[in-house]
C-alpha positions as CSV (number, residue, x, y, z in Angstrom):
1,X,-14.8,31.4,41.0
2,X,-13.8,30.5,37.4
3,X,-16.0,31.3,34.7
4,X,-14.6,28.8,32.6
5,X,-16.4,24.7,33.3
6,X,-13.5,22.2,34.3
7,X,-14.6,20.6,31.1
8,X,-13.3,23.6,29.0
9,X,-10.3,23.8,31.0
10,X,-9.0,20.0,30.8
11,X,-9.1,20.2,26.9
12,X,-6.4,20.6,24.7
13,X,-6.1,22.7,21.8
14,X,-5.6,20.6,18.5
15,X,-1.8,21.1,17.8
16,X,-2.8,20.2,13.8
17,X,-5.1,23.3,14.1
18,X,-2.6,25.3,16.5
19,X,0.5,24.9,13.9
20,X,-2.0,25.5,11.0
21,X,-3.0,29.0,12.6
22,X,0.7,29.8,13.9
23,X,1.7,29.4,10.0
24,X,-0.8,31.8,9.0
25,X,-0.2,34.0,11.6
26,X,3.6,34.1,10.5
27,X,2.9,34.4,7.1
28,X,0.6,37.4,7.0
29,X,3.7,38.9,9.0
30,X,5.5,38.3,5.7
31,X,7.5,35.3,6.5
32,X,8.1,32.9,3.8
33,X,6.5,29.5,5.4
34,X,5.9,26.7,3.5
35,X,2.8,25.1,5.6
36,X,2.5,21.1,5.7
37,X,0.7,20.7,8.7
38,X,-3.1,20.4,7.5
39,X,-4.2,17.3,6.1
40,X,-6.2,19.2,3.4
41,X,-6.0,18.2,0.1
42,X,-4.9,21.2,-2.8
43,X,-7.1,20.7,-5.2
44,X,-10.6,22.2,-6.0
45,X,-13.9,20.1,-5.3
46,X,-14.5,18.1,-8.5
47,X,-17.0,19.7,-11.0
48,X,-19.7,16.8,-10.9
49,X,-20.1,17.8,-7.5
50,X,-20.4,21.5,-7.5
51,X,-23.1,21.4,-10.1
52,X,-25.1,19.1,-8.4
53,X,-24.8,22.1,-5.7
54,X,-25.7,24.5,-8.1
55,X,-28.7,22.7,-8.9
56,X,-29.8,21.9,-5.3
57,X,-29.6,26.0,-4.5
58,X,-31.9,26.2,-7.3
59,X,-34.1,23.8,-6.2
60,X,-34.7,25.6,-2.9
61,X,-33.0,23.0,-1.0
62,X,-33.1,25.6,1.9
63,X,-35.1,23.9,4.5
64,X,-34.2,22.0,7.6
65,X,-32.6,19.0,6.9
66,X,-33.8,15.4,8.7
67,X,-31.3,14.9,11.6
68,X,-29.7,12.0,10.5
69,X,-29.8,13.3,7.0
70,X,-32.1,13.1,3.6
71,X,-33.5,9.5,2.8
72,X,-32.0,10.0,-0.8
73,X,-28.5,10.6,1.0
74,X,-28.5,7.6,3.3
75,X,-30.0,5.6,0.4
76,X,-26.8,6.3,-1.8
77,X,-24.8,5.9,1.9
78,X,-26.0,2.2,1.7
79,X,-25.3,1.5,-2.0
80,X,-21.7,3.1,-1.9
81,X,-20.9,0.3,1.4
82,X,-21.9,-2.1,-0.4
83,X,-20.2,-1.3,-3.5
84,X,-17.0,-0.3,-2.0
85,X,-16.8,-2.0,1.4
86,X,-18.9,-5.4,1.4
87,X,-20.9,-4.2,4.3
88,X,-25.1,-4.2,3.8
89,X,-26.3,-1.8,6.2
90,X,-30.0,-0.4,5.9
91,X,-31.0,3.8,6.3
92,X,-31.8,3.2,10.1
93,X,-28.2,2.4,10.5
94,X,-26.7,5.5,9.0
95,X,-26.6,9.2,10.2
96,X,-25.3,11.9,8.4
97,X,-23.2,14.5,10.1
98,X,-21.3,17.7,10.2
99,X,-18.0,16.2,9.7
100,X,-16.4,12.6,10.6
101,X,-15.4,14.7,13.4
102,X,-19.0,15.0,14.8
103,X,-19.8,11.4,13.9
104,X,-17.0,10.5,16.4
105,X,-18.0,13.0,19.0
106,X,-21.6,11.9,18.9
107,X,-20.8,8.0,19.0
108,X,-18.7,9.0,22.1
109,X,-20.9,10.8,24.0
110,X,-23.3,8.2,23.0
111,X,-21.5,5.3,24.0
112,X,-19.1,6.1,26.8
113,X,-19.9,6.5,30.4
114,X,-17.0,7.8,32.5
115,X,-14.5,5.3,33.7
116,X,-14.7,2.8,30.5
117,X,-11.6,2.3,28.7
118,X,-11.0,3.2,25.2
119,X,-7.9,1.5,23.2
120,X,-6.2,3.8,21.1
121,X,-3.3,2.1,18.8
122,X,-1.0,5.2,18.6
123,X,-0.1,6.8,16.8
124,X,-4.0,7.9,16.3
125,X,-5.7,11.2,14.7
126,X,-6.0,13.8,17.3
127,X,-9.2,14.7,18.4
128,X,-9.4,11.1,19.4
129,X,-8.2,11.6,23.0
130,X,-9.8,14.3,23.8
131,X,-13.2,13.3,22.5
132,X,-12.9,10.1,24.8
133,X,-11.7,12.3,27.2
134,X,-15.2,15.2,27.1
135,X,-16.9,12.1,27.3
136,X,-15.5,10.8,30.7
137,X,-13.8,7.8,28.8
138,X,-10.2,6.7,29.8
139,X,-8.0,6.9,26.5
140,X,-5.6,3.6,26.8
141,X,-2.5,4.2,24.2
142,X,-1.2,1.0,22.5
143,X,2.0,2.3,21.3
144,X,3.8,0.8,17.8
145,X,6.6,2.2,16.3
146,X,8.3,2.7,12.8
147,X,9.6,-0.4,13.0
148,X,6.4,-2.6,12.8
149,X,4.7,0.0,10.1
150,X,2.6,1.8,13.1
151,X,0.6,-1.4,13.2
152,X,-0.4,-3.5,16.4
153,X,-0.4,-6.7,16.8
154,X,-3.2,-9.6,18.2
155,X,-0.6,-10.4,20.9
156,X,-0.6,-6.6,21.6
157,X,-4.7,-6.4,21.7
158,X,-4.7,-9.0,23.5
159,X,-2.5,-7.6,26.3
160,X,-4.5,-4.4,26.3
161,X,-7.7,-5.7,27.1
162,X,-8.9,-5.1,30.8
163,X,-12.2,-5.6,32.2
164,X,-12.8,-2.0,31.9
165,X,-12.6,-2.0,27.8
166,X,-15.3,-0.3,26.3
167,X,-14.3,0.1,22.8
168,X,-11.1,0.6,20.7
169,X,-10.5,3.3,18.2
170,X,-8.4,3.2,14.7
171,X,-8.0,4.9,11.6
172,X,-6.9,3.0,8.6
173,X,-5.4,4.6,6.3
174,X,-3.8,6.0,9.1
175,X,-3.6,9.4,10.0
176,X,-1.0,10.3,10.7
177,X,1.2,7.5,9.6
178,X,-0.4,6.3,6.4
179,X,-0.6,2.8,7.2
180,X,-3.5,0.4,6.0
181,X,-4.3,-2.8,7.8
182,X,-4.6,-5.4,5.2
183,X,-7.4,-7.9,5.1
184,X,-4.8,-9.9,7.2
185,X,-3.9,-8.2,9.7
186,X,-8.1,-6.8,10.4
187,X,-8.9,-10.4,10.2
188,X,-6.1,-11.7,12.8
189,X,-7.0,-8.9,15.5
190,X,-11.0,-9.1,15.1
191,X,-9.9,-13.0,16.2
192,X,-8.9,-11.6,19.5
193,X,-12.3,-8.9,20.0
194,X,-14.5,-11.8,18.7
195,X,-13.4,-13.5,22.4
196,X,-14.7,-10.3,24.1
197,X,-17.9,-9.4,22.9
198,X,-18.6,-6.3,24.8
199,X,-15.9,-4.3,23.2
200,X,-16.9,-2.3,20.1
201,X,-14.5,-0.5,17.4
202,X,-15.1,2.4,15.7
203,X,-13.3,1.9,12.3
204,X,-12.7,5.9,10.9
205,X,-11.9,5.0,7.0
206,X,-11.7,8.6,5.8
207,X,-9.2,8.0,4.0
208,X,-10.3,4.4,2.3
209,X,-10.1,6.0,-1.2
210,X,-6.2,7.5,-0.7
211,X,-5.0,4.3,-0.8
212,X,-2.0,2.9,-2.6
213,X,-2.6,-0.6,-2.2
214,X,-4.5,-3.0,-4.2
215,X,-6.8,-3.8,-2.2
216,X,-9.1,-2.0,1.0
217,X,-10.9,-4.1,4.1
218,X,-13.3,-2.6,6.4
219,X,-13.4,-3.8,9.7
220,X,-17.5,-4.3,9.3
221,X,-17.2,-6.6,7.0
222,X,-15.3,-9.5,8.6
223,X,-17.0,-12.1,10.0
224,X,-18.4,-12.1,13.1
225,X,-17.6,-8.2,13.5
226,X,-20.6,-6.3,11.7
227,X,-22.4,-6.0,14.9
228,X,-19.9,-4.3,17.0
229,X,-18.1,-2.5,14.2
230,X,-18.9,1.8,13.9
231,X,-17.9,2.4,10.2
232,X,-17.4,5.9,10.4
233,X,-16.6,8.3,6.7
234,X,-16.6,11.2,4.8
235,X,-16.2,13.2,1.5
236,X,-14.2,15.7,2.9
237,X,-10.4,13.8,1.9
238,X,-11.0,11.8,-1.3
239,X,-13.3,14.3,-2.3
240,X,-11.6,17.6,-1.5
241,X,-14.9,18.6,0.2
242,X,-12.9,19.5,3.8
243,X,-15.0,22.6,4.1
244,X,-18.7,21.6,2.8
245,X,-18.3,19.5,6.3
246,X,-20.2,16.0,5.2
247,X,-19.3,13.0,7.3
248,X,-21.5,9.7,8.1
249,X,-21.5,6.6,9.6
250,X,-23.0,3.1,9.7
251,X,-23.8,1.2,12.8
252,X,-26.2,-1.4,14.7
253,X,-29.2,0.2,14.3
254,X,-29.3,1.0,18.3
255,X,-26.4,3.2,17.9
256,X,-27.2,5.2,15.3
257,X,-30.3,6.0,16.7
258,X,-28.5,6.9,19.5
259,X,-26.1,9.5,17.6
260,X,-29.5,10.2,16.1
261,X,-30.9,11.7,19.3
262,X,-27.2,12.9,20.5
263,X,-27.7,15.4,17.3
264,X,-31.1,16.0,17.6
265,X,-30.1,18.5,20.7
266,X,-26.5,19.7,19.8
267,X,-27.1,20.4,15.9
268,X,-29.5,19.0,14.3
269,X,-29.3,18.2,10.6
270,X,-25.8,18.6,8.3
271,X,-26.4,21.6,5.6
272,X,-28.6,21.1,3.0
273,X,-26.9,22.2,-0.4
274,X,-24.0,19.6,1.2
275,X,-25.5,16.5,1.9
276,X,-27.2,17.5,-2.1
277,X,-23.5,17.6,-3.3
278,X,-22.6,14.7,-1.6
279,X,-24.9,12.2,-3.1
280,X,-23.2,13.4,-6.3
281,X,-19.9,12.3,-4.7
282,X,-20.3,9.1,-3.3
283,X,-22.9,8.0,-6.3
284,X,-20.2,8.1,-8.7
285,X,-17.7,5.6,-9.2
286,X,-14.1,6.3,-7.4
287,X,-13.0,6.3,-10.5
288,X,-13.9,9.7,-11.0
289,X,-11.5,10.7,-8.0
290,X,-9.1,8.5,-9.5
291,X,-6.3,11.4,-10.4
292,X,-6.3,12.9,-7.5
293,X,-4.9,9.7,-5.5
294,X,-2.3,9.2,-8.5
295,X,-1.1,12.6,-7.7
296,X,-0.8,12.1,-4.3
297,X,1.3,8.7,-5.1
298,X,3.2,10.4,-7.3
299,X,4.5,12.7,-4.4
300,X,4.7,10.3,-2.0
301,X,7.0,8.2,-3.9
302,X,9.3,12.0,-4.4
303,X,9.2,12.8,-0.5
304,X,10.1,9.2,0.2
305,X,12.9,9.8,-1.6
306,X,13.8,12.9,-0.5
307,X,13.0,12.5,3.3
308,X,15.3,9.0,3.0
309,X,18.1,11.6,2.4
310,X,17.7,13.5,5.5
311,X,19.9,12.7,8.1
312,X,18.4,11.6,11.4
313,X,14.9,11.1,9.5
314,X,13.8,7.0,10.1
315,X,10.4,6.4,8.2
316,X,8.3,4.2,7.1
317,X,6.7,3.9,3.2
318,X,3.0,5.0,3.9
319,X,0.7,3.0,1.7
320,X,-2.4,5.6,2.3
321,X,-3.5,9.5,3.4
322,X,-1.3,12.0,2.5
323,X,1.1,12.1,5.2
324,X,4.1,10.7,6.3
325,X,5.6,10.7,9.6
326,X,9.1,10.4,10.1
327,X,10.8,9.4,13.5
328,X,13.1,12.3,14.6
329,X,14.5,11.3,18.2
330,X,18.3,11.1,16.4
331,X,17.9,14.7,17.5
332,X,16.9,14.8,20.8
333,X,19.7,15.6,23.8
334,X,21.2,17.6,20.4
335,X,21.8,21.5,20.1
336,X,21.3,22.6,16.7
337,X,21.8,26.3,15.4
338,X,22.0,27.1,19.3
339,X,18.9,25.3,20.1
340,X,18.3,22.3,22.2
341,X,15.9,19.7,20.8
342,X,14.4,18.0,24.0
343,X,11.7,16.1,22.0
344,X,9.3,16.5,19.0
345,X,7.6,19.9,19.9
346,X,11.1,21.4,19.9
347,X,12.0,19.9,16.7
348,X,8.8,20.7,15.0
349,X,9.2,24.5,16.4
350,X,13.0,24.2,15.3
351,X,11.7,23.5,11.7
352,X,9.4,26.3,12.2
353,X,11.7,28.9,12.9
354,X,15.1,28.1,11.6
355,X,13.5,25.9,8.3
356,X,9.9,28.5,8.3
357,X,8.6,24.9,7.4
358,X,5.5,24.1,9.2
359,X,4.7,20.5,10.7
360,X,2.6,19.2,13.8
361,X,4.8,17.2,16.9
362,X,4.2,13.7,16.9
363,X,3.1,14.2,20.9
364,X,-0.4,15.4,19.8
365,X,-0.6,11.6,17.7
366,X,0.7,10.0,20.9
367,X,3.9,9.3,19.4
368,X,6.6,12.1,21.3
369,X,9.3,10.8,18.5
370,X,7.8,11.6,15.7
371,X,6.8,14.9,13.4
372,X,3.7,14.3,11.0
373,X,4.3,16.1,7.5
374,X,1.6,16.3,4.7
375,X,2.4,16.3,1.2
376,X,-1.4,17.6,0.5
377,X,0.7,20.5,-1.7
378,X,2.6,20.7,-5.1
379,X,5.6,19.6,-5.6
380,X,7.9,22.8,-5.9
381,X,6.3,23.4,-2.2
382,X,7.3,19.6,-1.2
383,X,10.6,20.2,-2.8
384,X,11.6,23.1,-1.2
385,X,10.3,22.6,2.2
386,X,12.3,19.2,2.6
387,X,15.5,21.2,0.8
388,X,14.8,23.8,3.7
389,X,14.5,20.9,6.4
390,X,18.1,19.3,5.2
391,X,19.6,22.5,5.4
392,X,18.3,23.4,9.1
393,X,19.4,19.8,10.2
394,X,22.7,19.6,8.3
395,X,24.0,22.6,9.0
């Protein structure tokens, strides 16, 4: 008999985590590997938000927490969408979590029963697929290529909709292709959902604030679409807070009661000194944040530059996140250096070994011709990794 549940056994491993963990493995041998496969930003957790740390530790904030998260918290959760997003949502709609990781888990296991349909424009974050897939859910790729920015299109919605369609899932920006769907584009495909009124979307805008464009649309607040719209954040990205583990959502208030009880038995309420910190955060204007998404524009517009040079490399010009993700399938059928690239995990292991440059395959994204690279490091780093990737390639 096996020990291990079926469950266990059909998951995957997260390749962003795998590559991270390979990289540290290799460097602790001593190998010299410059590591751009987490999507972690490289600086330190702003000041502002530490002391108000400091000051919830000494103010015995040491207690269980509320499941869903302090009232202060989720008051300040409901000013900051409304300041930045347009969207009036009241503290019965909003949950506080361990990460936008659990908020997703929790809304899916919430939500899903097995057999419904979930539409995934791909490329997507990761841990979508196999989140829909824990909860019994049938993940339904909608593939988009470099070509139309990584975007899909009404027509393409449209086309993907079956009887069976629960919900649809999306990140914008996108990780990992640093799109952002302009008011626009939100507006022309919540014209298509508005005709099918049992399909929800769970809009993950972690990455709202690292964004290069002049302007930012959440899904909630078009109309017609605030009650079947999940608007799911975080501080961990704009914030650098990727370890303090804070990430929220708001919802109809049915849902988030829901995700309310769903955390209730798996882990109760997010840390205390945290959520304390976050309210700091996300009180403050994004102003405050401000140079740390000029830096990160600042390197995209170098890598941009310097990926364009790489032969083979097609990409698009990401217009949020901190990654970019290049289409590599010039290389495929190719032996390099007395290797045979078959598809993206042999080019991203290729760059491992030959390059000592890590990146994650495109295939954990749902996009096999693509690599995802983040430029959530300095410059000399960036520089020297993409010199290193030009060299593996050219030579």
């Amino acid at each position: 008999m096996n020990a291990l549940s079926d469950r266990i056994n059909a998951l995957s491993t997260s390749q962003t985590l795998a590559m991270a963990a390979l990289a540290r493995e290799l460097k602790a041998q001593g190998k010299d590997i410059i590591s751009l496969s987490l999507g972690e930003p490289d600086f330190n957790t702003p000041d502002y938000i530490k002391a108000a740390a400091k000051q919830a530790i000494d103010d015995n904030y040491s207690a269980y927490t509320p499941v869903d998260g302090y009232v202060e918290l989720k008051e300040a959760i409901c000013k900051k969408f409304k300041r930045d997003n347009n969207i009036e949502y009241n503290q019965n709609q909003i949950v506080v979590s361990t990460g936008a990781k659990q908020c997703l888990y929790n809304i899916a296991q919430a939500m899903i029963n097995p057999g419904d349909e979930v539409l995934l424009p791909a490329p997507y974050w990761v841990s979508y697929y196999e989140i829909i897939k824990m909860a019994n859910g049938i993940p339904v790729e909608m593939p988009t290529s470099v070509a139309n920015d990584f975007k899909i299109t009404p027509e393409e919605l449209e086309k993907a909709i079956t009887p069976k369609t629960k919900m649809i899932w999306y990140s914008s920006p996108c990780n990992p292709s640093g799109s952002v769907y302009s008011k626009s584009e939100l507006e022309a495909l919540a014209e298509v959902l508005k005709k099918h009124p049992n399909i929800y979307v769970v809009s993950d805008e972690i990455y709202e604030h690292i964004n290069y464009t002049n302007e930012y649309c959440s899904m909630a607040s078009i109309d017609g679409m605030y009650n079947n719209t999940i608007t799911v954040n975080g501080v961990a990205k704009a914030f650098a807070m990727t370890g303090w583990r804070i990430g929220y959502m708001g919802a109809p208030e049915f849902i988030a009661k829901a995700c309310t009880k769903m955390q209730g038995q798996v882990t109760s309420g997010a840390n205390s000194i945290a959520q304390r910190a976050t309210i700091a955060a996300i009180s403050e204007s994004p102003k405050a944040i401000q140079y740390m998404v000029e830096a990160f524009k600042e390197r995209k517009e170098m890598v941009y530059q310097l990926l364009s040079d790489v032969k083979g490399f097609i990409l698009n010009n990401p217009t949020g996140a901190f990654y970019f993700f290049p289409d590599i399938s010039f290389y495929f059928g190719k032996t390099i250096k007395g290797k045979t690239i078959n598809n993206a995990d042999d080019f991203s292991m290729f760059l491992l070994s030959e390059a000592q440059v890590a990146t994650v395959t495109g295939d954990a994204f749902g996009n096999p011709n693509c690599i995802r690279l983040s430029y959530a490091t300095s410059k000399e780093n960036l520089i020297e990794a993409i010199k290193r990737i030009k060299n593996a390639v050219e030579n």
